[in-house]
C-alpha positions as CSV (number, residue, x, y, z in Angstrom):
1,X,92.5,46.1,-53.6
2,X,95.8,45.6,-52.1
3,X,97.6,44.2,-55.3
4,X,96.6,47.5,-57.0
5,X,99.9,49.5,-56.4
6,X,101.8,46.1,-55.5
7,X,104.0,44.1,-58.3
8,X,102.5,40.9,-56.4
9,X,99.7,38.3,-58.5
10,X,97.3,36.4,-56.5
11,X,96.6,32.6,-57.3
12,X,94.6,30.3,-55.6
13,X,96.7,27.6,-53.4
14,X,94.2,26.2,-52.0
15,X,95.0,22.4,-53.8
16,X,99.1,22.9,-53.4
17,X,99.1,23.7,-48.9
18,X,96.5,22.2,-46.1
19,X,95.2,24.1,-43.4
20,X,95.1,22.8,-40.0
21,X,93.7,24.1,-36.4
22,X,95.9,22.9,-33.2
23,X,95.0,23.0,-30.3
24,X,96.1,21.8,-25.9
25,X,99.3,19.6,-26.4
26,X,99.5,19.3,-29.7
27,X,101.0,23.1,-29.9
28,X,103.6,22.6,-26.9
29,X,104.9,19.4,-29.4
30,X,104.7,21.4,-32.9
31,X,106.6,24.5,-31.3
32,X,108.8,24.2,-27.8
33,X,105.2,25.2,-26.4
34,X,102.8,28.4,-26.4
35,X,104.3,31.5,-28.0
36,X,102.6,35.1,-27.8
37,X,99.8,35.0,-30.8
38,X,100.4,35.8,-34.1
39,X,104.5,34.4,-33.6
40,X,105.5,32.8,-36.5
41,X,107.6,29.9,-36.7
42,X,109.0,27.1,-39.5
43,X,109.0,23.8,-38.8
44,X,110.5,22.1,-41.4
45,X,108.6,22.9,-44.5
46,X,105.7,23.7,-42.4
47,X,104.8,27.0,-41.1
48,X,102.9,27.4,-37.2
49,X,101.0,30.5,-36.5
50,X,100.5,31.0,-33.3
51,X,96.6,32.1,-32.2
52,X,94.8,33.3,-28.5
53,X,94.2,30.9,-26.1
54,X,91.1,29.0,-25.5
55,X,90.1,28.4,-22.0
56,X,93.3,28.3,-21.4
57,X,94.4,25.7,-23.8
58,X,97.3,27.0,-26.0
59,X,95.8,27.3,-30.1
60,X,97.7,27.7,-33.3
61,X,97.7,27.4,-36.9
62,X,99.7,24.7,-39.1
63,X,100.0,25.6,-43.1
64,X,101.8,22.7,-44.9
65,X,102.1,21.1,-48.1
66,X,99.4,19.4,-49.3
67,X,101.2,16.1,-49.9
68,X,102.5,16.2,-46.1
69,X,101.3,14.2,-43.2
70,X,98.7,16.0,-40.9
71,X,100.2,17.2,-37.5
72,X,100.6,14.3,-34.5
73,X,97.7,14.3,-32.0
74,X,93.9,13.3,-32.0
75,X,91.4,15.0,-34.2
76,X,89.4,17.9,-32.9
77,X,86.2,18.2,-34.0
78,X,85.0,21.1,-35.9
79,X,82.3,22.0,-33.8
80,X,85.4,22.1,-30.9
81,X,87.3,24.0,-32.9
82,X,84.7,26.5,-33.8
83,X,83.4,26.9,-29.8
84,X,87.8,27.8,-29.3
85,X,87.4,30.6,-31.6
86,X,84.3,32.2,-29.8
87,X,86.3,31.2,-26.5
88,X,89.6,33.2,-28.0
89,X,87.5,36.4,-28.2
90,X,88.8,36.7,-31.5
91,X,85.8,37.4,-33.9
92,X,85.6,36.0,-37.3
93,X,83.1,37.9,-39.4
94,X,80.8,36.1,-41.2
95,X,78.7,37.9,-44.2
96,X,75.1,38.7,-41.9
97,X,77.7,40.7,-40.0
98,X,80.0,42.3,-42.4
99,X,80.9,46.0,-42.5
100,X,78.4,46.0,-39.0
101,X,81.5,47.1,-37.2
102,X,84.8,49.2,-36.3
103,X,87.5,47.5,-35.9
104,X,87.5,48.5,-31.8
105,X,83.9,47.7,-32.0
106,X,85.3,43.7,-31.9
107,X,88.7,45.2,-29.7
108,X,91.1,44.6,-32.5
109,X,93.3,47.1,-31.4
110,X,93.9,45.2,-28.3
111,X,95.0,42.0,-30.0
112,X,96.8,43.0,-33.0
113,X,94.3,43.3,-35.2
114,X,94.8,46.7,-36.1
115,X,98.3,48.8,-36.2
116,X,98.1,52.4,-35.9
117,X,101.5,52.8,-37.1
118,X,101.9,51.4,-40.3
119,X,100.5,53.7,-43.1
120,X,97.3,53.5,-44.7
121,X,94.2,51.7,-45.3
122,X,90.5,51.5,-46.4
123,X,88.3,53.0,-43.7
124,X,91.6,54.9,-41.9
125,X,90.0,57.7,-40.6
126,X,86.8,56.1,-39.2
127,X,89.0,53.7,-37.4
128,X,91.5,56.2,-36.5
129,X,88.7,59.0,-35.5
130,X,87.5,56.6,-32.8
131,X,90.9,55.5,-31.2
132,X,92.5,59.3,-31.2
133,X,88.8,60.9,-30.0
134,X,87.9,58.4,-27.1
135,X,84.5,58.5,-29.3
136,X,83.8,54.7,-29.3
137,X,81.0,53.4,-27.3
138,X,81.0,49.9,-28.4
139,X,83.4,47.0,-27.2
140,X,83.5,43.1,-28.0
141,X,82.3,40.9,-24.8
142,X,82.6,37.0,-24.1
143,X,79.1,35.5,-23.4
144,X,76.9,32.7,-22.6
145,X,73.6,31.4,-23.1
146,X,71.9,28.8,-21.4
147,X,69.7,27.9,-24.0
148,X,69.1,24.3,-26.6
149,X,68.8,26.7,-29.6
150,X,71.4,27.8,-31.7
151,X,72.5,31.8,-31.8
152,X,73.3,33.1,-34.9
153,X,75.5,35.8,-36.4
154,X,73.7,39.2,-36.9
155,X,71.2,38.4,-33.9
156,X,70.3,41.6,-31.9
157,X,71.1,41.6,-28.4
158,X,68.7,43.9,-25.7
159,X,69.1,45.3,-22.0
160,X,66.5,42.6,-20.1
161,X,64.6,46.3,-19.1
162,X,64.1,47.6,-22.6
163,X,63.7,45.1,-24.9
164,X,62.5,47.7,-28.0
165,X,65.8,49.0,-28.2
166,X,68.8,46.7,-29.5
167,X,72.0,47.5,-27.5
168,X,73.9,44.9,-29.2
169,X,74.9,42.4,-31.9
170,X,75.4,38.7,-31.7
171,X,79.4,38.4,-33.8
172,X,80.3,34.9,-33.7
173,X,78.1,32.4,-31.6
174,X,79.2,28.2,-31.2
175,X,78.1,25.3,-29.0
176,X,79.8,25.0,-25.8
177,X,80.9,21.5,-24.8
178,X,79.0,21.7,-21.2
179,X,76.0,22.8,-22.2
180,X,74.2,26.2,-24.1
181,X,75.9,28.4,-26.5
182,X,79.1,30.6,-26.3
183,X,78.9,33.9,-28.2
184,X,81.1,37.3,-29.2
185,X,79.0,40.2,-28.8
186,X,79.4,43.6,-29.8
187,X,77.6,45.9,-27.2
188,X,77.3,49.4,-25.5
189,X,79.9,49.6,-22.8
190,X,77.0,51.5,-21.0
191,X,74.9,48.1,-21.3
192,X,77.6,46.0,-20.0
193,X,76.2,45.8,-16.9
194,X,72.9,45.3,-17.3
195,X,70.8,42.1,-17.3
196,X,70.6,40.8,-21.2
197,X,69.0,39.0,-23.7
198,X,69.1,37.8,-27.3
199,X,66.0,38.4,-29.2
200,X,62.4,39.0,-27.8
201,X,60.3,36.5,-28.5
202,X,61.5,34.2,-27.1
203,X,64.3,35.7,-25.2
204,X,67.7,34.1,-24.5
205,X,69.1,35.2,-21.3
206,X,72.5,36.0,-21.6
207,X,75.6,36.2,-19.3
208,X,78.8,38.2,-19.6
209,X,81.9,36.8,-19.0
210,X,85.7,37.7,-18.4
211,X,87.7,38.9,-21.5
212,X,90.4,36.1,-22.0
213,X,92.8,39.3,-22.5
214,X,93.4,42.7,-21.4
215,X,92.4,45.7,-23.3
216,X,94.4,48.5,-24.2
217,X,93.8,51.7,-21.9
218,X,95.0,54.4,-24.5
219,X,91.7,54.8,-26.2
């Protein structure tokens, strides 16, 4: 929809560049170390993006030719890499939970995800209504589970007291490496601190945990 009023084609790269996730000391030794996310750097005919932190490991992007040697360091596993992202607290929507949200419903305003000053876009005046009006009643949260089964994406999450009534949705959910699951979850700020659940039957106790960033305060 973008290319619309744009003299820009698309065409699909995908064969010509390769993708890779970095991650601990293999950032510091791409880029003279952690930069604030979404810095963009060259290195040589490469091109880092930096991302959020994971547990306080620095995290970026490296786009390269196809035909170029994958960045120094061990391999990170993908099921690693995925359990970083949910630890970022930086959703990725998947489709069982697309167009479920806001943009400040995941606090995308809070890490760039979202500019406010740079014209127009599909959706403006939902998104805009709820940052100007102080209307939004939803936020993002970092969780866990203690639990062997997987969580998915699109799971409803309930107050332990009144499990009739979702208060919640399960964004982005991954295996954490010590144990249970780690999980985005969009919920009721007025549920936050309340004992909660995924599901019903079973349950899934679940835990709220620190933000691994600030939020903004002007909304």
């Amino acid at each position: 929809m973008f290319v619309l009023r744009a003299k820009a084609r698309l065409s699909d790269a995908s064969a010509d560049h390769a993708l890779y996730g970095l991650a601990g000391d293999a950032v510091p030794a791409a880029a003279d170390g952690a930069q604030p996310a979404w810095t963009r750097a060259d290195v040589g005919a490469a091109t880092l993006v930096h991302l959020y932190p994971a547990a306080g490991q620095p995290r970026a992007l490296w786009l390269a030719p196809a035909t170029d040697p994958a960045p120094a360091g061990p391999a990170l596993s993908t099921a690693l890499w995925l359990w970083s992202e949910v630890r970022s607290g930086v959703a990725t929507l998947s489709a069982p939970v697309a167009q479920a949200f806001v943009p400040q419903m995941l606090n995308y305003e809070s890490v760039g995800g979202v500019n406010f000053q740079k014209g127009c876009y599909p959706g403006q005046e939902v998104v805009a209504r709820s940052q100007f009006r102080g209307t939004l009643k939803r936020r993002a949260y970092v969780a866990h589970a203690t639990t062997d089964v997987d969580i998915a994406a699109g799971a409803e999450v309930f107050a332990a007291a009144d499990p009739t009534q979702p208060c919640g949705t399960v964004v982005q959910a991954a295996r954490a490496p010590g144990g249970g699951v780690d999980a985005i979850v969009s919920l009721q700020t007025s549920a936050a601190q309340q004992p909660l659940q995924v599901g019903t039957a079973p349950a899934v106790p679940l835990t709220l945990e620190p933000l691994p960033y600030p939020l903004l305060e002007d909304i």
